[in-house]
N, C-alpha and C positions, 0 to 999 in steps of 0.2 A: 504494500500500500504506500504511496507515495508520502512521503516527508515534507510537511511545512518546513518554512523557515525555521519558525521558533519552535517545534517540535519538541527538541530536548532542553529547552535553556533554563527550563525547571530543575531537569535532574542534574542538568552540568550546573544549577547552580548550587542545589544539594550536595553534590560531588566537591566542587571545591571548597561548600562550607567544611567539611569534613575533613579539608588537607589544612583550615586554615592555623589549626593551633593543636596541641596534645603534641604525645609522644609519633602519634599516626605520623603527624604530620612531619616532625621532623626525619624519621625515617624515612617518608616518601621524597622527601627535598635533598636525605642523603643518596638516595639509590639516582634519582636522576641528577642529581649534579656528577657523580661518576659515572653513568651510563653518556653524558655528554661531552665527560673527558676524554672515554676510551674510545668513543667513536672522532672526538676531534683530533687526537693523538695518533688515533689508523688514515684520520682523513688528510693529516700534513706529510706522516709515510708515505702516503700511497704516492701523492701529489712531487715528494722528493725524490719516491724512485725511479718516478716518471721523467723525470726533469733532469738528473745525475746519468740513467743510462739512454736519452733519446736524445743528446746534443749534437749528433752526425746526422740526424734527420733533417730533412730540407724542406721547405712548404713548397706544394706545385702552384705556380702560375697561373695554369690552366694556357688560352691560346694567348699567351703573350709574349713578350721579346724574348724573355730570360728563360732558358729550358737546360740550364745546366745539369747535368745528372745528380742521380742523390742518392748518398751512401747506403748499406743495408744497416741494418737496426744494433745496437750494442748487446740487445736479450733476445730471447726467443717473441717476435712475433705473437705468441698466444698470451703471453705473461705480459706485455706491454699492451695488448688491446685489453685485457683482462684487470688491468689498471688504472685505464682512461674510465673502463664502464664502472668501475667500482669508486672509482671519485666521485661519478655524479650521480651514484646511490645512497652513498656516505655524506653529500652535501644534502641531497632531499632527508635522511633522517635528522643529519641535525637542524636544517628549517624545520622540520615539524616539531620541533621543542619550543620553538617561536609563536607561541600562542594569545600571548599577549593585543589585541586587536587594537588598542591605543599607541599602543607601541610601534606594530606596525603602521598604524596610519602616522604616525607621527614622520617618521624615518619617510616614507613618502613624500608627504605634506611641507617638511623640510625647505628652506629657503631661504638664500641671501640675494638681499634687493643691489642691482648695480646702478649704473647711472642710466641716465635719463637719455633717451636715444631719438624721438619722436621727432624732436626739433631739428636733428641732421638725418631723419631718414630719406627724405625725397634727394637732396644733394646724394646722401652717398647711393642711393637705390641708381641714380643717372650713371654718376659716374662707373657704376659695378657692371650695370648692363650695356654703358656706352664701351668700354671694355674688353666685355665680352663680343660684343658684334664685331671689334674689330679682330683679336682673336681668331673669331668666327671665321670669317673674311682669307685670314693670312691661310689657316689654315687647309681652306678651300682652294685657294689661288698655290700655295707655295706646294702641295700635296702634286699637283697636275708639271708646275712649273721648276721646283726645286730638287734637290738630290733626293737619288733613290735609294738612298742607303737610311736602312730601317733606323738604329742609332744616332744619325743627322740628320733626319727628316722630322722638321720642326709639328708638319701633322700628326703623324704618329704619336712623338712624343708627350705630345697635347695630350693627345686621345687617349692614350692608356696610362702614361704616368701620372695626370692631371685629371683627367675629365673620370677614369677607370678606377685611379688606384688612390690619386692625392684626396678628392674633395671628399668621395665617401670616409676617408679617414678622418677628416675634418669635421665633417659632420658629423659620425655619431662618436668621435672625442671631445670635440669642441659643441660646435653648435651648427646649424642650419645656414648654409651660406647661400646656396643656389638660387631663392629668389630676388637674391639682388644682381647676381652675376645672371641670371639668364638672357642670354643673348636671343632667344627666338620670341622671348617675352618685349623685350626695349623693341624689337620692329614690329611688333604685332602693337605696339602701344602709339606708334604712329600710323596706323591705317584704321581706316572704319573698321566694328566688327558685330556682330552679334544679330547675322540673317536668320538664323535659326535657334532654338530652344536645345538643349543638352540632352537626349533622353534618359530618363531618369533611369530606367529599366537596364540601360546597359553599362549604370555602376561605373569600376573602375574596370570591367572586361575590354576595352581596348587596351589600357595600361601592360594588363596583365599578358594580352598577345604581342603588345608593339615589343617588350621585355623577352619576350620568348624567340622573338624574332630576331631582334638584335643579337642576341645569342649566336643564334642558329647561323646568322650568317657572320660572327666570329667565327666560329670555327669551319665552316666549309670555305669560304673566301677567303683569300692573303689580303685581310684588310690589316693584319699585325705584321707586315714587310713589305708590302707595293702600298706605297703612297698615294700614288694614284689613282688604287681601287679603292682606297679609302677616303680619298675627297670625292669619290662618287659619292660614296653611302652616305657622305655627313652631307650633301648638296639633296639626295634624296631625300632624306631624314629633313631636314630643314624646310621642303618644298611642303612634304606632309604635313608639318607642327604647324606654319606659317598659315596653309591652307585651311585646317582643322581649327587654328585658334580666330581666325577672323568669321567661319561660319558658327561657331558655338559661342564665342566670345571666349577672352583669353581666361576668368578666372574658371567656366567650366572646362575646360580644355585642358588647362596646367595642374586643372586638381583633381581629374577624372582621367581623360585617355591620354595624358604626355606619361611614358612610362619612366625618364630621368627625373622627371618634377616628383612623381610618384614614390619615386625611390628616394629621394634625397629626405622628401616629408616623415618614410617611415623609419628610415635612419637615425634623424631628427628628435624620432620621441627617445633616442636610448641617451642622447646629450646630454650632458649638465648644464648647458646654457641655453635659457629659456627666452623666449621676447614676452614677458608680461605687459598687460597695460604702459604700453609705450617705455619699459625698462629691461635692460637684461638682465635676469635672474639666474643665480647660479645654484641647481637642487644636484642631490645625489645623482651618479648615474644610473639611469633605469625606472628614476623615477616616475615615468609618465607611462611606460608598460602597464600601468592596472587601469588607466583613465577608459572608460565605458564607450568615450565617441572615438575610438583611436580604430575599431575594426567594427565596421558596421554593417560589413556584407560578404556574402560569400566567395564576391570576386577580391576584397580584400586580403582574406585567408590564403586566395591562388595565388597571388600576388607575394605573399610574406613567402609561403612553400618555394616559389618561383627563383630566391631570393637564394636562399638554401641550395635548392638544388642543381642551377645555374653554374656555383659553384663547387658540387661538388662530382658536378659531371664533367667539368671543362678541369678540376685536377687526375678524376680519371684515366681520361683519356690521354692526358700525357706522361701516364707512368709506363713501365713496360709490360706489365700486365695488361691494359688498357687496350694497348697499341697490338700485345701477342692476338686478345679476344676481336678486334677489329679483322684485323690479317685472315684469321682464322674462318671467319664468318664470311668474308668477303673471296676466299678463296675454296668455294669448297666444292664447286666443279671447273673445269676446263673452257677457262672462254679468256676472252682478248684482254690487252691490258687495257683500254677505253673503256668496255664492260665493266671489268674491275673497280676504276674509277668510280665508275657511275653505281655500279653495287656496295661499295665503300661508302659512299654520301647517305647513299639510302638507308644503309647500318647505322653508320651517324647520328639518322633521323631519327631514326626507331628508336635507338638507346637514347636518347634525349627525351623525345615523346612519353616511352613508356615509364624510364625510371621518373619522370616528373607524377606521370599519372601516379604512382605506387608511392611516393614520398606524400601526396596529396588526400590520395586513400588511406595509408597508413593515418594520419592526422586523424583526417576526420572521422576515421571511427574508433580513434580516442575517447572521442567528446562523445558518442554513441555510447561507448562501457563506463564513462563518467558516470552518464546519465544512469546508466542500468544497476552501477553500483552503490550510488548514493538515494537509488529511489528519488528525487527530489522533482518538484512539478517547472522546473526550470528547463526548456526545451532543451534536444542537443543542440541542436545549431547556435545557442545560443552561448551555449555552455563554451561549443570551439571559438566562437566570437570572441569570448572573454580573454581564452587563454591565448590566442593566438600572437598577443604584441609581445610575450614572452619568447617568442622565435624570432625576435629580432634581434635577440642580442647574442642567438646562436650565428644568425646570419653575418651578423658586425665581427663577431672574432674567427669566423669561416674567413672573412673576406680581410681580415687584417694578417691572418695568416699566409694566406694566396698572395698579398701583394705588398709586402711590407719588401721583402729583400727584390724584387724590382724597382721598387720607387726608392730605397736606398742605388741599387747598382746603377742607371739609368739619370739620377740624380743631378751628375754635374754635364752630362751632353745635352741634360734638360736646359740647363741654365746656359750653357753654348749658344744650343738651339733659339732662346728667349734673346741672349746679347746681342746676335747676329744673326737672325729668321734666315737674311735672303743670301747670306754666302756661312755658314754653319763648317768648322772644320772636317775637313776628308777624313780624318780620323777618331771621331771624339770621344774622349775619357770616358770610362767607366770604371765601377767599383767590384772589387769578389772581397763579399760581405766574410766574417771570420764563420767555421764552423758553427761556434757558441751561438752566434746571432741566427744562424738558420733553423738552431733548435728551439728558440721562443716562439717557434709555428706552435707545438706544442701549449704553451703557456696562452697562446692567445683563444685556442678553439679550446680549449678546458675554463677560461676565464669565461669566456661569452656563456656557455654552458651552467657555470656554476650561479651567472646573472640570470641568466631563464628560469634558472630552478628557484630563486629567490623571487623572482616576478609571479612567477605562478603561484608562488605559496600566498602570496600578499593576494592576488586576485581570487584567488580560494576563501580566504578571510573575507573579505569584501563583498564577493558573491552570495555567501554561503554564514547565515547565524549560528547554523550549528558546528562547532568545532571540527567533534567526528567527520561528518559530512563535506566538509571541507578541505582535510587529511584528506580520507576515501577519493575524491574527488580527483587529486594530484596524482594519482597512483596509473593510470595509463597514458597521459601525456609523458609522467617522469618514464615511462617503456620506452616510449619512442623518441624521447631526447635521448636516451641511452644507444637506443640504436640508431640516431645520426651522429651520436658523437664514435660511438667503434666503428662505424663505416668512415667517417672523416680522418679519424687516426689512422685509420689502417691504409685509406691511401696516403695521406705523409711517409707514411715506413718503406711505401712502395720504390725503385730504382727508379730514378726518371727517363722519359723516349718522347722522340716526338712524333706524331699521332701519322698511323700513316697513308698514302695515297692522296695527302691532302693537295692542292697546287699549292 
């Protein structure tokens, strides 16, 4: 029989009358203050010997400049995936000690007010987007016209060390920059717009295809080494936004079907730096994963999944396992090398397509066995609604791990590239980051992990009056955070290759 809210807050409060004084009680407050030591004492273990034997491990790229290979593992392979998943078992039992509901909303709720920012936002919103269009521009013009060397080639660099790898770091470490730098937003603000109505019904599902597509054709195009082919796609992609935002008007457009404006907003909630009432505020990170208007639809949810698995199909497929299963599949009768090719993309597709399907399904019927276990009259859909901005911050340390030692190595032929766009040196600098630093891939997809698990406890609290029911609750989302995070480690451990048959 389905469970009210307040169902049990009679007997939970019976129940903690009972702990709150006598000898019961001190006994109970001894046994869980040691039951909190020995699990936080296994939790810094586990976390250290993760950390001590995986510093040869390299984070994959995925389709971008840097595909240097990556060492095998310091332990057995089943003992280091068997590590990663017991960290973020060990972090959700010690969240569920955190019962306190003032407390957590407190730690949420959290904030220091900065200055006052409303009076220079029009000047800097100009000058961010006047900026950006020129940016835009060079990048457009120099891709077609400049050197074709992927490392000196000022578009490229843009595009994946800046536009790919710098801003989403910026964003959900810092804060939300992109609506002042948006360049397709400052040209759409000088033409008429707003022929047509947004429809409502189709959500954020463009966002979520225009993101799937960009992908897609990362990886089968040499948009990551011909310049060329890359100032096509940013000229198409431009043609599209431009077109899209003067028929819809720019604010449903950038905040419904652009899927970069999209991305940057959900990034955004995991920030510490807020824009409040014309101030910047600066709250915990993560703070804003429990807010109720952050996922309000189911092309949302596809969208966050999107985010995820984007990433961990583009590290895939550049390991040598990745690249063996490609080969494998694309060669398993006798036919020409063009065929091949063309069988190869189509595998591509499929593994892209389906593992996103399964990463999607997986999810949602999480929030299916929520529902089933906690009895509660709170729909599922509503239930994955909730927890879903907690996979953002799986998504932020996927994506800090992929692209941190590229926008380190890539770093100073960026700044080349920026001094000197239209003649950039024939040879330019790059960095080979130290081993140590390659193993903080690790540290960064365990960190985001250990913030989800901490989002979702707080959204369990929130959702949910009854305690129990709110524990119970966490218990198949934390399954399937366990199993994105041993699928993500376990490609980190993997040798790196680069993907093959691609042009």
């Amino acid at each position: 029989m389905p469970s009210s809210p307040d169902s049990d807050t009679n007997s939970g409060a019976r129940r903690e009358g009972h702990t709150e004084s006598g000898p019961e009680s001190r006994l109970h407050n001894w046994v869980v203050s040691n039951t909190k030591l020995r699990l936080l004492v296994q939790f810094v273990t586990w976390v250290s010997v993760l950390t001590l034997f995986t510093e040869t491990v390299a984070a994959g790229n995925g389709m971008t400049l840097s595909k240097q290979p990556r060492d095998t593992l310091a332990i057995p392979r089943w003992l280091y995936l068997a590590t990663g998943g017991a960290t973020i078992g060990a972090s959700a039992l010690l969240a569920s000690f955190v019962t306190d509901r003032a407390f957590i909303r407190y730690l949420h709720s959290w904030s220091f007010p900065g200055p006052t920012i409303d009076d220079w936002r029009t000047p800097i919103v100009w000058i961010g987007r006047g900026l950006g269009i020129v940016v835009l521009g060079l990048a457009v013009y120099l891709g077609v016209t400049g050197p074709q060397l992927p490392t000196a080639s000022f578009t490229i660099l843009v595009t994946f060390v800046v536009v790919r790898a710098g801003l989403p770091m910026l964003t959900y470490l810092g804060g939300n920059l992109w609506p002042v730098l948006n360049p397709w937003r400052g040209i759409v603000s000088l033409l008429p717009t707003g022929y047509r109505t947004y429809p409502e019904e189709l959500a954020r599902w463009p966002a979520v295809g225009g993101l799937l597509l960009l992908v897609w054709i990362e990886v089968v195009f040499p948009v990551s080494t011909i310049p060329s082919t890359l100032s096509i796609v940013i000229l198409g992609y431009s043609v599209v936004t431009i077109a899209g935002a003067v028929l819809v008007g720019p604010n449903a457009w950038f905040g419904n079907a652009d899927p970069l404006s999209v991305l940057f907003r959900f990034f955004g909630a995991v920030a510490p730096v807020k824009r409040r009432d014309g101030k910047l505020t600066v709250k915990l990170p993560g703070s804003d994963l429990t807010d109720s208007d952050l996922i309000t639809d189911t092309s949302d949810v596809a969208f966050v999944i999107a985010l995820i698995w984007e990433l961990t199909y583009s590290g895939f497929i550049t390991t040598q396992t990745g690249a063996a299963t490609i080969e494998a599949l694309a060669s398993l009768s006798n036919i020409g090398v063009g065929a091949v090719q063309i069988r190869a993309i189509l595998i591509y597709t499929l593994l892209f397509v389906s593992g996103y399907v399964v990463f999607f399904a997986a999810y949602w019927y999480a929030g299916v066995l929520s529902r089933r276990r906690t009895g509660t009259y709170i729909t599922a859909k509503r239930i994955a609604f909730r927890f879903a901005p907690s996979l953002l911050a799986i998504a932020a340390g996927y994506h800090l791990a992929h692209y941190t030692g590229l926008a380190v190595s890539l770093s100073p032929a960026l700044g080349m590239a920026i001094v000197s766009p239209l003649s950039p040196p024939a040879n330019p600098l790059t960095l080979s980051p130290p081993g140590w630093f390659e193993g903080l891939s690790i540290a960064y997809v365990l960190v985001g992990h250990l913030l989800a698990i901490w989002a979702a406890h707080a959204t369990a609290y929130e959702l949910f009056s009854s305690r129990l029911v709110a524990i119970r609750s966490q218990y198949p989302f934390i399954i399937v955070m366990i199993g994105y995070t041993v699928i993500s480690l376990w490609i980190l451990s993997l040798p790196g290759a680069t993907p093959p048959y691609l042009p």
